[in-house]
TORLO-736741 format. One record per residue (C-alpha): residue number from 1; x, y, z. Coordinates in nm, 2 decimals. Example, Ala and Ser with C-alpha at 12.3 -4.5 7.8 and 13.67 -1.06 7.14 Angstrom:
2
<node resi="1" xx="1.23" yy="-0.45" zz="0.78"/>
<node resi="2" xx="1.37" yy="-0.11" zz="0.71"/>
END
This chain:
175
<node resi="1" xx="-1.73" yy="1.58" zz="-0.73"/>
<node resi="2" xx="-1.93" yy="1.67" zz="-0.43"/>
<node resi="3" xx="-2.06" yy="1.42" zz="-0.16"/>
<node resi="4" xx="-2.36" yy="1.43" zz="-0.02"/>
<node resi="5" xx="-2.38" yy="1.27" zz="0.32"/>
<node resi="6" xx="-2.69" yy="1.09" zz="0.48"/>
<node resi="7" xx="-2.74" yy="0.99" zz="0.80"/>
<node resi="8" xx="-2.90" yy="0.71" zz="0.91"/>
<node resi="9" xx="-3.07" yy="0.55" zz="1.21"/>
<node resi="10" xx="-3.00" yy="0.17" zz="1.17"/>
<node resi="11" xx="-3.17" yy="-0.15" zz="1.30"/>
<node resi="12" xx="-3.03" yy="-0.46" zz="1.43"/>
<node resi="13" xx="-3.10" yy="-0.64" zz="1.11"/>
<node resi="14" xx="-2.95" yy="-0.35" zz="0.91"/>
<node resi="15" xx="-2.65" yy="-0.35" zz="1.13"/>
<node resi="16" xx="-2.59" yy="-0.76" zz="1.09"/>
<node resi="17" xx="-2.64" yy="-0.70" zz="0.66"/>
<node resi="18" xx="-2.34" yy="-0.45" zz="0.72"/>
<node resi="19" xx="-2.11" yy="-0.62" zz="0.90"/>
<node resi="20" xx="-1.84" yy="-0.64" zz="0.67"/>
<node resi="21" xx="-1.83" yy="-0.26" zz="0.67"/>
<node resi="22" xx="-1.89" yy="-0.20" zz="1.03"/>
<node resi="23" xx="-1.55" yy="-0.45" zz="1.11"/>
<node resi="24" xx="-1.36" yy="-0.22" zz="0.84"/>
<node resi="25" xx="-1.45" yy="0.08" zz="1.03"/>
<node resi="26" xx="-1.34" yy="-0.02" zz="1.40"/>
<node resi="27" xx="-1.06" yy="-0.19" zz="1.20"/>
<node resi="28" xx="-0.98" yy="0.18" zz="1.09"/>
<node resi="29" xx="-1.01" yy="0.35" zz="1.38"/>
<node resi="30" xx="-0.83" yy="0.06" zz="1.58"/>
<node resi="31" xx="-0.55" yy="0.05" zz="1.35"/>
<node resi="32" xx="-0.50" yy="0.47" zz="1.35"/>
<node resi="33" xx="-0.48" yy="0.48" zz="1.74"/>
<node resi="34" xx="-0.82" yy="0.56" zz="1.85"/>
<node resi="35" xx="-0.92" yy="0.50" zz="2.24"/>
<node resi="36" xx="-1.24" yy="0.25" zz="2.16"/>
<node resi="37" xx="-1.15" yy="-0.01" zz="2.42"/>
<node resi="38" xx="-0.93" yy="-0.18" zz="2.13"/>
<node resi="39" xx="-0.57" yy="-0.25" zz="2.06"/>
<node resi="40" xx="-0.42" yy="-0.28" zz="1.75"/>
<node resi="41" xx="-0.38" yy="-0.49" zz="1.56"/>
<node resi="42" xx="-0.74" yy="-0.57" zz="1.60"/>
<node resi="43" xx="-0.85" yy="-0.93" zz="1.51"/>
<node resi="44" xx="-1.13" yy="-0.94" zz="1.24"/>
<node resi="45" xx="-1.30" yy="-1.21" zz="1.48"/>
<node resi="46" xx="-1.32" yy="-0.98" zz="1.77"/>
<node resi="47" xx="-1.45" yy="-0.67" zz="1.59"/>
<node resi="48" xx="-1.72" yy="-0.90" zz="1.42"/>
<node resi="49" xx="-1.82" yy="-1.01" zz="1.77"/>
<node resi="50" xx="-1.83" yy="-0.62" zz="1.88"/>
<node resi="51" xx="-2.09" yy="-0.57" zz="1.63"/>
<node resi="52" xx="-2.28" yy="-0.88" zz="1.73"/>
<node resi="53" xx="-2.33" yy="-0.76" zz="2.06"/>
<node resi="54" xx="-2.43" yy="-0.42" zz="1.97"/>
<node resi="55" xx="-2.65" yy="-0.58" zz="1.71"/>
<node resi="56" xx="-2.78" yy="-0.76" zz="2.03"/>
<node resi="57" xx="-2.80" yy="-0.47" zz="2.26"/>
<node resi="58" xx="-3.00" yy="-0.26" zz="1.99"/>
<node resi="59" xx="-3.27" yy="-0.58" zz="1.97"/>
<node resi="60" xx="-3.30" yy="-0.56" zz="2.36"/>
<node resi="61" xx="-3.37" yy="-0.17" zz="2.32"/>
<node resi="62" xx="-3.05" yy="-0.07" zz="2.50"/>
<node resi="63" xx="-2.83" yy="0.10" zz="2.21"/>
<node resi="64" xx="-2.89" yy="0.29" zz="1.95"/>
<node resi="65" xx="-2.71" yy="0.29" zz="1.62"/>
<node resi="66" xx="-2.67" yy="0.60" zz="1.37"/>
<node resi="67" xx="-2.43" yy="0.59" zz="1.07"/>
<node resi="68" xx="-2.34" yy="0.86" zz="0.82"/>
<node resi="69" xx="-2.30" yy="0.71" zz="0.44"/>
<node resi="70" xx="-2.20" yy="0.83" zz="0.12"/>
<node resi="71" xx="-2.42" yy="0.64" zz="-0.09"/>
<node resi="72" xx="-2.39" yy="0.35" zz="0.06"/>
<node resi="73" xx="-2.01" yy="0.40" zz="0.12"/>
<node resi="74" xx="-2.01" yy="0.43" zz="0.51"/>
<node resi="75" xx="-1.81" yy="0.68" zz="0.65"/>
<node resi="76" xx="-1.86" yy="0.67" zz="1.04"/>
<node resi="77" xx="-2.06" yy="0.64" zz="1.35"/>
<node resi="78" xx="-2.17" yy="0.66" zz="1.67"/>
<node resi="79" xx="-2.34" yy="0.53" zz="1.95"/>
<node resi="80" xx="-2.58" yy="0.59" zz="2.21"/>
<node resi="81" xx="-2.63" yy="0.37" zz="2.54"/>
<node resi="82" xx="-2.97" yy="0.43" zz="2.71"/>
<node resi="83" xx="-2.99" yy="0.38" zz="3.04"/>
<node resi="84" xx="-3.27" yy="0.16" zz="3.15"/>
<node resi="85" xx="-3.29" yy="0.17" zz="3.52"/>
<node resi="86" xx="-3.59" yy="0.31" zz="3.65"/>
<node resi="87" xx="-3.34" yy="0.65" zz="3.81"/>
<node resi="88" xx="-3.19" yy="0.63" zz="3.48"/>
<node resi="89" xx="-3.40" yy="0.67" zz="3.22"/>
<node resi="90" xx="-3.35" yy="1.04" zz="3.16"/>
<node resi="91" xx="-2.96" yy="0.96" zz="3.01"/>
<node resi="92" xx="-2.77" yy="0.83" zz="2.78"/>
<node resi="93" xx="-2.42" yy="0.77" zz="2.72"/>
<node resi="94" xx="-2.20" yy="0.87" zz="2.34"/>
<node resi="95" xx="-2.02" yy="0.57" zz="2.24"/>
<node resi="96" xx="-1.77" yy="0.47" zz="1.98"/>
<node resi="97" xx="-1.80" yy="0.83" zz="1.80"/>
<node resi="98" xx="-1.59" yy="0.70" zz="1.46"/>
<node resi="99" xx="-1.55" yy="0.83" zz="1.16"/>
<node resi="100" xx="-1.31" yy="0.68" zz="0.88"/>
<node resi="101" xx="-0.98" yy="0.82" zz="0.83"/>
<node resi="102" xx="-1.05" yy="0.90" zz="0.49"/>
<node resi="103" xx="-1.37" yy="1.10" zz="0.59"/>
<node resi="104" xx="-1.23" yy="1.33" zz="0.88"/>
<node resi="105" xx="-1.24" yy="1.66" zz="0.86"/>
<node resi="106" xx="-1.56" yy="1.68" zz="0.70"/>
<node resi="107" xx="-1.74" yy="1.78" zz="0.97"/>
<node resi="108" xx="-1.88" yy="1.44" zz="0.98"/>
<node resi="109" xx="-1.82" yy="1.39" zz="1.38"/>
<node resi="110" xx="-1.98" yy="1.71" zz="1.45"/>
<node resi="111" xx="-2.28" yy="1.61" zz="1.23"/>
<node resi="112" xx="-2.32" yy="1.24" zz="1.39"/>
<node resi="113" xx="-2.31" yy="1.44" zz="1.73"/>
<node resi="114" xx="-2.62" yy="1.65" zz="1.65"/>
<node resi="115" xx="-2.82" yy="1.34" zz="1.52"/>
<node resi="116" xx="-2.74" yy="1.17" zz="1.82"/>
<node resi="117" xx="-2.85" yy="1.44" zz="2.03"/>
<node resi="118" xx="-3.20" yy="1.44" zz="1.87"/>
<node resi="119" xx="-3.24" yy="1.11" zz="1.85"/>
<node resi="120" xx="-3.20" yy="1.16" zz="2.24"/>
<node resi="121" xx="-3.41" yy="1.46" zz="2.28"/>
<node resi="122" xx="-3.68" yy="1.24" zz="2.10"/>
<node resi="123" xx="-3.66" yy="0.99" zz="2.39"/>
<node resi="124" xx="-3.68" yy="1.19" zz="2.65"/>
<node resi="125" xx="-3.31" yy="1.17" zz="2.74"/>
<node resi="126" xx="-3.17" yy="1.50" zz="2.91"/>
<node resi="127" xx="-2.84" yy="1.43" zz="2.99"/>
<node resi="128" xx="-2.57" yy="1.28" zz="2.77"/>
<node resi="129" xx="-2.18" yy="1.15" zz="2.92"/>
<node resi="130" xx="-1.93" yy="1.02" zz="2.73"/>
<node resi="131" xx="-1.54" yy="0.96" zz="2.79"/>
<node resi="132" xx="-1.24" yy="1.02" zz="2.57"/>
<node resi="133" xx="-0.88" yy="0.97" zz="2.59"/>
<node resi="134" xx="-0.74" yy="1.30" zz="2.72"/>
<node resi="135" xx="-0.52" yy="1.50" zz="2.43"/>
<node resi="136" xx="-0.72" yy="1.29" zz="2.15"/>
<node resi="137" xx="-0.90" yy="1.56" zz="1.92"/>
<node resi="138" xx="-1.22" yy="1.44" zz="2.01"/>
<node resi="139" xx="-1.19" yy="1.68" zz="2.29"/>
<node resi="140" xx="-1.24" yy="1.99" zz="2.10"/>
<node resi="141" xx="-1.52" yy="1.87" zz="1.93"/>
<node resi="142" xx="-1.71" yy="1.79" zz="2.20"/>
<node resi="143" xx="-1.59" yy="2.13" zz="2.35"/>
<node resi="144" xx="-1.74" yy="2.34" zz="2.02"/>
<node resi="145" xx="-2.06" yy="2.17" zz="2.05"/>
<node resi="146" xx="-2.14" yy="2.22" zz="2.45"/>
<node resi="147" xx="-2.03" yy="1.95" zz="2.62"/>
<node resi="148" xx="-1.86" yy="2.02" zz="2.97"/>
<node resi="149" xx="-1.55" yy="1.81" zz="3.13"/>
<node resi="150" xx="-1.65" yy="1.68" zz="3.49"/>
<node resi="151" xx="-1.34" yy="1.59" zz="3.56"/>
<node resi="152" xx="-1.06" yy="1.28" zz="3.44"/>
<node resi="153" xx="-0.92" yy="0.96" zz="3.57"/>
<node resi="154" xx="-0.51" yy="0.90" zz="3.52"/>
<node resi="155" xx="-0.44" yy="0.56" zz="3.40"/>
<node resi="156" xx="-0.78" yy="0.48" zz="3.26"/>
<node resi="157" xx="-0.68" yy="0.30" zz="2.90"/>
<node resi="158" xx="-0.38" yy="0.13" zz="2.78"/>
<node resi="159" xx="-0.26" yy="0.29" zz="2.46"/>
<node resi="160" xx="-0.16" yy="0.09" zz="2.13"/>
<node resi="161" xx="0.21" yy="0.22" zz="2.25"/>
<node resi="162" xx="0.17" yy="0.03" zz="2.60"/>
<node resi="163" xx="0.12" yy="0.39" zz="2.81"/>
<node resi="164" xx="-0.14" yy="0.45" zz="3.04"/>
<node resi="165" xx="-0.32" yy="0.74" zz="2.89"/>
<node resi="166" xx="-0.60" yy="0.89" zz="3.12"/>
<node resi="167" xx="-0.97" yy="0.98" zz="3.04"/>
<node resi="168" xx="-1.16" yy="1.33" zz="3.04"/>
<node resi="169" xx="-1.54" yy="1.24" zz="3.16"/>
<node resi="170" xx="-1.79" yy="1.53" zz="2.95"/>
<node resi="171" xx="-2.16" yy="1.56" zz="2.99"/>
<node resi="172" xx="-2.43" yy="1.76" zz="2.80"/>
<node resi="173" xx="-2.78" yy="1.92" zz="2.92"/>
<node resi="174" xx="-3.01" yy="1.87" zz="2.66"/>
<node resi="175" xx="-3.26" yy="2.16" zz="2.64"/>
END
């Protein structure tokens, strides 16, 4: 049976009716070794209170939310962070790029990434940064879709196995 995907741009209020799915997600991603500033096992309490806070950055006009569904089976998201200081205001950074483990594959990453990028064209952001654990396969997609390494810090994140794993810092020109 095929799928059909949808992507959408969601609001704080949106975001706060979901929240049950949004915990499962990070749960996921948590739980299957992602680098999203979580360790496993990840307490349903604290993810909640992720969301809440990103629910409250979106309200002050500092975050944007976009999530891909299935119906209205979520699959993933992503983040984006705009900058709001006056020297600022032509960035953004990628955050929390997650898609469920029973989703990847499907060329849902690549098609949050695109969204995000237009949703950042469309605000007059021209340069997008993000991090991500160096060796995680996050780092060829970004690479197939034109984002550049600037360089990486050793020892930036503790991994779930105790390690200090380092970062790879990317960036994008928007056209």
């Amino acid at each position: 049976m095929p799928m059909s995907f949808e992507i959408r741009s969601l609001t704080p209020a949106e975001l706060r009716w979901q929240m049950q799915a949004f915990v499962a997600l990070l749960e996921d991603a948590v739980h299957d070794g992602a680098s999203l500033g979580f360790l496993p096992p990840l307490d349903p309490i604290t993810a909640h209170n992720y969301w809440h806070g990103l629910s409250d950055e979106m309200e002050d006009g500092g975050a944007l939310l976009l999530a891909v569904y299935d119906g209205d089976i979520l699959l993933g998201s992503v983040q984006l962070a705009l900058c709001l200081r006056p020297n600022g205001k032509h960035r953004a950074e990628v955050a929390k790029l997650m898609v469920h483990t029973t989703a990847r594959r499907l060329g849902l990453g690549k098609m949050l990434m695109a969204e995000a990028e237009e949703m950042a064209r469309a605000r007059g952001r021209t340069l997008l940064v993000l991090d991500t654990r160096k060796g995680d396969a996050a780092e060829s997609l970004y690479r197939q879709i034109g984002y550049l390494a600037a360089g990486e810090i050793p020892g930036y994140a503790r991994s779930a196995g105790g390690e200090l794993d380092a970062t790879v810092l990317y960036y994008k020109e928007l056209a």
